[in-house]
N, C-alpha and C positions, 0 to 999 in steps of 0.2 A: 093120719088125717086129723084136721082140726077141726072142732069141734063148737062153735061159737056162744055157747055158754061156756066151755072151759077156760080156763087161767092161760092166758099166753105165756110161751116158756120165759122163764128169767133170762137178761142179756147175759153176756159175758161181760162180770166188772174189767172196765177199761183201766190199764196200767197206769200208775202215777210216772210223769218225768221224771227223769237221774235228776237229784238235786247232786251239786256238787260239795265235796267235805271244805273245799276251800273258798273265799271270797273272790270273786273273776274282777280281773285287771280294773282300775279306774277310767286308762285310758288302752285303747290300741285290743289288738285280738290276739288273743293266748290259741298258738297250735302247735302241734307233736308231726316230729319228723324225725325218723330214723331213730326214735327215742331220745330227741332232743326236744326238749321246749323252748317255743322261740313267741316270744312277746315282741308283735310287731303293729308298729305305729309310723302314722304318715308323715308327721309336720316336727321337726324342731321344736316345737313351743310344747310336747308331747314328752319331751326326753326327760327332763325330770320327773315328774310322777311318773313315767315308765320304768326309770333307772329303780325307784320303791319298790315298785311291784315286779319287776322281773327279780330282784333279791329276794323278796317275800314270798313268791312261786317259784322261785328255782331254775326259772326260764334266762334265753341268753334275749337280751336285746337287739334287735333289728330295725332299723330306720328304712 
C-alpha cells in the first residue's frame, strides 16, 4: 500500500537505442535478407552515392 508521505518507487531506467558501429547509407535504405545486405534506392540520380556506400557496407545494390 502506498503511503503518501512516502517516496514513490523509482521508474525503471528506460533503454538507450542500438546506436549503430557503422555510418547508414547517404542515400536509399540499408536491409538484411537471407543474410544479405541490400542497399536499395529509388531514382537513377541515387546510383552513384549508392554505388559508395553499398562498397563501404558490404551491401549488394538494388534500384
Amino acid at each position: 500500500m502506498f503511503h503518501p508521505s512516502a517516496t514513490p518507487p523509482a521508474a525503471a531506467p528506460t533503454p538507450l537505442p542500438a546506436v549503430p558501429a557503422e555510418a547508414l547509407p547517404a542515400v536509399g535504405a540499408l536491409h538484411r535478407h537471407g543474410g544479405r545486405r541490400l542497399l536499395v534506392v529509388r531514382t537513377w540520380q541515387q546510383v552513384p552515392q549508392a554505388r559508395l556506400d553499398a562498397d563501404r557496407l558490404g551491401a549488394e545494390l538494388v534500384v
